[in-house]
N, CA and C atoms as an extended XYZ file, in Angstrom:
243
Properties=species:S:1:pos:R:3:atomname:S:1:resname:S:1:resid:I:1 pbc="F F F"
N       -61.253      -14.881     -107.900 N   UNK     1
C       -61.613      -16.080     -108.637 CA  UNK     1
C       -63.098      -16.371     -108.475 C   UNK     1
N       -63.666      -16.176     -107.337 N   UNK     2
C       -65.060      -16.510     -106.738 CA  UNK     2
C       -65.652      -15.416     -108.396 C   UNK     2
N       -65.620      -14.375     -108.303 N   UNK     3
C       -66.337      -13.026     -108.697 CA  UNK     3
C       -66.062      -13.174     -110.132 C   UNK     3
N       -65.104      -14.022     -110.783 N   UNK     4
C       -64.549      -14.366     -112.524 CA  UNK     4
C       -65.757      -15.526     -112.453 C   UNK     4
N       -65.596      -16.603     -111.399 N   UNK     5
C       -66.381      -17.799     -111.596 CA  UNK     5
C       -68.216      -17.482     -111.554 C   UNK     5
N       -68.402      -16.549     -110.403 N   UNK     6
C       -69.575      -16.503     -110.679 CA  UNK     6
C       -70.683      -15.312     -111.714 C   UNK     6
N       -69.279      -14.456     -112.146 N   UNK     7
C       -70.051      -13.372     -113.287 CA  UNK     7
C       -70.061      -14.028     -114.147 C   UNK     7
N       -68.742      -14.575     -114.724 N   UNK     8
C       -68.156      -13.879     -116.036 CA  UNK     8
C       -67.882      -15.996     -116.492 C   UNK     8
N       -68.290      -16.410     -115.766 N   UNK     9
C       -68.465      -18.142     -116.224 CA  UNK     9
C       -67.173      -18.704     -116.020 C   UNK     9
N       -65.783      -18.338     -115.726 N   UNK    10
C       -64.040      -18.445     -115.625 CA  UNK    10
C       -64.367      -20.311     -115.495 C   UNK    10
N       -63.933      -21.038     -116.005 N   UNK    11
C       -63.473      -21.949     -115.172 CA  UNK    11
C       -62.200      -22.027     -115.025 C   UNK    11
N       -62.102      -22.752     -114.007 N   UNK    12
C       -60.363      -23.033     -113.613 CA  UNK    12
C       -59.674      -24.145     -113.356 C   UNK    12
N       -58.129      -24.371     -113.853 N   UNK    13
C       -58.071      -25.588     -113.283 CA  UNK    13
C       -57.402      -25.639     -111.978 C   UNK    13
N       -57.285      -26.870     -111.671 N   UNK    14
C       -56.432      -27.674     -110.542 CA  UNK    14
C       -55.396      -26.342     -110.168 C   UNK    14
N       -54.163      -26.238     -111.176 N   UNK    15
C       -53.010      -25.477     -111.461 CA  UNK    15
C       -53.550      -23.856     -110.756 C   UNK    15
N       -54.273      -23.439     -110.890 N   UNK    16
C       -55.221      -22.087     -110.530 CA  UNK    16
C       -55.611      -22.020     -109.390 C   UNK    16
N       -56.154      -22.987     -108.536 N   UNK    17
C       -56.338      -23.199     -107.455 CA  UNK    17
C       -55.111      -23.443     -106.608 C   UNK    17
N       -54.320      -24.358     -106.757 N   UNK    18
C       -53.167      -24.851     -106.061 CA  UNK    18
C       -52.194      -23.260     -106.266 C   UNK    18
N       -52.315      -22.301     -107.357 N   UNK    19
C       -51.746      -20.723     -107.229 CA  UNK    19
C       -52.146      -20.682     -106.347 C   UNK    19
N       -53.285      -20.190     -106.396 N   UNK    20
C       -54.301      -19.266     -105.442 CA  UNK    20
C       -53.840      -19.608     -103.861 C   UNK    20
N       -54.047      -20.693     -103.816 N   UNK    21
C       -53.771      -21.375     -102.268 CA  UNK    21
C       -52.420      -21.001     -102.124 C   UNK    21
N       -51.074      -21.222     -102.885 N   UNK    22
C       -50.188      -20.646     -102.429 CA  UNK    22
C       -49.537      -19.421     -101.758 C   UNK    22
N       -50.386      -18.678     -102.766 N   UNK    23
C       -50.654      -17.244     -102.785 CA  UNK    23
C       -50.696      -16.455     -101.272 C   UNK    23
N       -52.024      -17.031     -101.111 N   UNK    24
C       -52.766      -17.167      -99.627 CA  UNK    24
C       -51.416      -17.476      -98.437 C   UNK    24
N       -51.303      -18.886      -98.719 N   UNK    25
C       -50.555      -19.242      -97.297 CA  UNK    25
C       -49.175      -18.758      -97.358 C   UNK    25
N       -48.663      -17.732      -98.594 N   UNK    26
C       -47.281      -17.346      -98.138 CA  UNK    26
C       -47.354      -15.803      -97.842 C   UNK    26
N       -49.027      -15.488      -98.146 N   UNK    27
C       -49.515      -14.074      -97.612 CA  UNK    27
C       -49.215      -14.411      -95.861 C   UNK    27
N       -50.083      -15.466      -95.373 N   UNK    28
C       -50.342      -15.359      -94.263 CA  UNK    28
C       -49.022      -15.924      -93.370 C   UNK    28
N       -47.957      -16.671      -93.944 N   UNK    29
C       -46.733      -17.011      -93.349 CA  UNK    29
C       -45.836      -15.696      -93.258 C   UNK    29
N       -46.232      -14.976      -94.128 N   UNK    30
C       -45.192      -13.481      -93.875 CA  UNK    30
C       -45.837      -12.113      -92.590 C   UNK    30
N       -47.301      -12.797      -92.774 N   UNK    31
C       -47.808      -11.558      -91.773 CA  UNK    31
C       -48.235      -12.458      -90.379 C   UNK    31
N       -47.801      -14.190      -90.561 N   UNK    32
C       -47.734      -14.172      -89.011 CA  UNK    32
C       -46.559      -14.519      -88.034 C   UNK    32
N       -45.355      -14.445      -89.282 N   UNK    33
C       -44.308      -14.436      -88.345 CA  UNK    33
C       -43.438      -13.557      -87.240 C   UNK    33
N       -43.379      -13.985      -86.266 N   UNK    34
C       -42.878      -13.233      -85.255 CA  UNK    34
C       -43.761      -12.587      -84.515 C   UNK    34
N       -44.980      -13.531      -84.732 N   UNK    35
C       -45.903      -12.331      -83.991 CA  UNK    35
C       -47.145      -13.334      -83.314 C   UNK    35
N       -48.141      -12.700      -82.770 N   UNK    36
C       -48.942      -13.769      -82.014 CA  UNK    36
C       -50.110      -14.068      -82.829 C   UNK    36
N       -50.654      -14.996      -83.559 N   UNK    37
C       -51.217      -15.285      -84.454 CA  UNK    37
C       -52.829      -14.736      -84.210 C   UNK    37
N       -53.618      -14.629      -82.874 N   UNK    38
C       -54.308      -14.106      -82.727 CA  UNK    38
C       -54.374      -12.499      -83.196 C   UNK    38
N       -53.868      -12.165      -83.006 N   UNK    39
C       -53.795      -10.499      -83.020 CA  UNK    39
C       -53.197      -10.409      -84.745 C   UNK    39
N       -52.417      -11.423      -85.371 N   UNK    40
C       -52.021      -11.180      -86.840 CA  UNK    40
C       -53.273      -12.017      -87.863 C   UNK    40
N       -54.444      -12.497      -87.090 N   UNK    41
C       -55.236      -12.987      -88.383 CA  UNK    41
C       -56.340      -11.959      -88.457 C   UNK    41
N       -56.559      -11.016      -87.305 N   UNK    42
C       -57.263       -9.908      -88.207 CA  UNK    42
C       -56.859       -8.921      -89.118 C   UNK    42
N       -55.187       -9.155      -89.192 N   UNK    43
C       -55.037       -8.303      -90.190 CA  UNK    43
C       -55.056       -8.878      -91.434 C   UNK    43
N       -55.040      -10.425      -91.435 N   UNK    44
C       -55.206      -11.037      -92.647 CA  UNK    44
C       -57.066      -11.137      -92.661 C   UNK    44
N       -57.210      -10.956      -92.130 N   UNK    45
C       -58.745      -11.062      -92.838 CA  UNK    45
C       -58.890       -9.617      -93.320 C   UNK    45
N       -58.880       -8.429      -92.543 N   UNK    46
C       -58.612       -7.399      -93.211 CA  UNK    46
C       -57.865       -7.055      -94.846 C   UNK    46
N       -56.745       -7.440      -94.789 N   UNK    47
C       -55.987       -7.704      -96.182 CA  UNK    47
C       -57.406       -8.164      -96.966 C   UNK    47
N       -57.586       -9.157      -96.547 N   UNK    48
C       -57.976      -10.049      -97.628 CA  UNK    48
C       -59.445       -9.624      -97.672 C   UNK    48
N       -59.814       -8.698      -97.325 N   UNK    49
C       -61.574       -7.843      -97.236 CA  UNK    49
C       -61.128       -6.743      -98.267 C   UNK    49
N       -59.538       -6.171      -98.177 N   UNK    50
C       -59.288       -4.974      -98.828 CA  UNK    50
C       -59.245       -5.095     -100.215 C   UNK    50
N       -58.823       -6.199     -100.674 N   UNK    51
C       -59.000       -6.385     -102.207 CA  UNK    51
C       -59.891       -7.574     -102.649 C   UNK    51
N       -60.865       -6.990     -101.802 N   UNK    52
C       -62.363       -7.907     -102.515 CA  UNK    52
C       -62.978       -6.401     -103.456 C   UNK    52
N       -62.690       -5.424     -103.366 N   UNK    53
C       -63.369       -4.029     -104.077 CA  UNK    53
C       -62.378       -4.336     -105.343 C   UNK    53
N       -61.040       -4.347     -105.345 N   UNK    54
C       -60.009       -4.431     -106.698 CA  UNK    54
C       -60.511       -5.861     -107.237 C   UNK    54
N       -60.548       -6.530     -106.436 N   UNK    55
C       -61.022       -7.945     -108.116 CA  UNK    55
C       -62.554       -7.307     -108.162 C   UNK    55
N       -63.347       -6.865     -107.730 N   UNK    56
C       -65.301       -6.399     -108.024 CA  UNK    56
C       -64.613       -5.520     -109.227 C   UNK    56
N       -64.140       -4.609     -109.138 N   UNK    57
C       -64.123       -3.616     -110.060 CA  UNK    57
C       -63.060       -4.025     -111.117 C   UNK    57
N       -62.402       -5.118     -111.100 N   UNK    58
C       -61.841       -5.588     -112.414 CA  UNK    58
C       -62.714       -6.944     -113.193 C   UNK    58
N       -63.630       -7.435     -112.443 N   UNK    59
C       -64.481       -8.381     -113.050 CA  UNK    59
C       -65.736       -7.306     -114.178 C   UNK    59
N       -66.056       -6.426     -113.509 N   UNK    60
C       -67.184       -5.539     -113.556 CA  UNK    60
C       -66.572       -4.891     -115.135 C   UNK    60
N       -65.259       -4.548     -114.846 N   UNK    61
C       -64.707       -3.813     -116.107 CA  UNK    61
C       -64.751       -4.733     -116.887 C   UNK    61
N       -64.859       -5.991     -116.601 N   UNK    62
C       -64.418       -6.660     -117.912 CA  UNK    62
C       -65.800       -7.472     -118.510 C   UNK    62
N       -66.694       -7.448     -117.795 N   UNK    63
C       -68.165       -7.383     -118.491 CA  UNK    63
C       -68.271       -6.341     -118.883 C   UNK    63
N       -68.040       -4.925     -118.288 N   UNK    64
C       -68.708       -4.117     -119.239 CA  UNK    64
C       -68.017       -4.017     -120.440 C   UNK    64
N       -66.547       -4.109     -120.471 N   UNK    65
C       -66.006       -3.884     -121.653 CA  UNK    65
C       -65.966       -5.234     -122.774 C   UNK    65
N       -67.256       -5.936     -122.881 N   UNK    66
C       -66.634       -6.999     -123.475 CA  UNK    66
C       -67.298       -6.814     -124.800 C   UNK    66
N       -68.281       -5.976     -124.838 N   UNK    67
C       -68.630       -5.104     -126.157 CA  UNK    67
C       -68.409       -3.888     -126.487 C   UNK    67
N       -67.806       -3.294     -126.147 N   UNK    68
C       -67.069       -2.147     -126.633 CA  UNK    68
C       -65.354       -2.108     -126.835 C   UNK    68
N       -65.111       -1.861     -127.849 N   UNK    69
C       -64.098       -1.305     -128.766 CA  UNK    69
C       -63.103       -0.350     -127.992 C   UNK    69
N       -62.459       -0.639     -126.597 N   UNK    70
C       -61.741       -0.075     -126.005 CA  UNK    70
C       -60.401       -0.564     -125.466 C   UNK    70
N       -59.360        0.287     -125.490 N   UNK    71
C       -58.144       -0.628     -125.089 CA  UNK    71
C       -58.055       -0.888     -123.304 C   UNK    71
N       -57.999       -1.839     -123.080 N   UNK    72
C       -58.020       -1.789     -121.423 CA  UNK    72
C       -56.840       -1.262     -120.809 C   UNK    72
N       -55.559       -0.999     -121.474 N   UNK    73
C       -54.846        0.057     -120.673 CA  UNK    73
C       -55.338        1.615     -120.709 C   UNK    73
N       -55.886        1.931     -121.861 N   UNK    74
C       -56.416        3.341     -122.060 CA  UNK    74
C       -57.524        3.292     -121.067 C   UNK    74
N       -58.636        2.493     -120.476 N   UNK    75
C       -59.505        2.487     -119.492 CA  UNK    75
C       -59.067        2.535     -118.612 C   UNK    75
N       -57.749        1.913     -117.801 N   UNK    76
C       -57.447        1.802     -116.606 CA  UNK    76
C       -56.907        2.856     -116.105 C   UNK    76
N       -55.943        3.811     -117.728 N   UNK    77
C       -55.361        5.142     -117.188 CA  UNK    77
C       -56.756        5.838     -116.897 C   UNK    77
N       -57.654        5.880     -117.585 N   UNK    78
C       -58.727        6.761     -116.905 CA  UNK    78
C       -59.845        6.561     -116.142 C   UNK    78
N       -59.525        5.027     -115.506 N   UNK    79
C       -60.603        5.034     -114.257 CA  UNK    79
C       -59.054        5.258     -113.229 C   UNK    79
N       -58.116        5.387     -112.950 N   UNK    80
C       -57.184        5.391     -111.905 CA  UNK    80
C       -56.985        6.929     -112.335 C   UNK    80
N       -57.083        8.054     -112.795 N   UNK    81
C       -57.132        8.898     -112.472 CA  UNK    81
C       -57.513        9.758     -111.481 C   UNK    81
């Protein structure tokens, strides 16, 4: 959301945020149960470092593709190749 808001202009509402946040805290209620929260929030910061590259490279695709004449499933089969 950061990387839509600050390329590509996204605004968002209320509803988008209050996702997002959900999102988050039922990520981090599943990876810290049963376990000692110290030792389970580096793996949530990890997680959450690992798909900062997947939203960069889907913001990025979608500036570049916003003038060209391409189908974005036909791009995705051939950048995931």
């Amino acid at each position: 959301m950061v990387f839509a808001w600050y390329f590509l202009g996204t605004k968002f509402k209320k509803n988008h945020f209050l996702g997002a946040a959900l999102v988050i805290y039922g990520i981090a209620i599943k990876l810290s149960a049963g376990a000692d929260f110290s030792g389970t929030f580096g793996w949530i910061v990890l997680m959450i470092l690992s798909q900062t590259p997947a939203a960069a490279s889907n913001v990025y695709k979608q500036v570049g593709m916003t003038d060209a004449d391409l189908d974005l499933w036909y791009a995705n089969a051939w950048i995931g190749k």
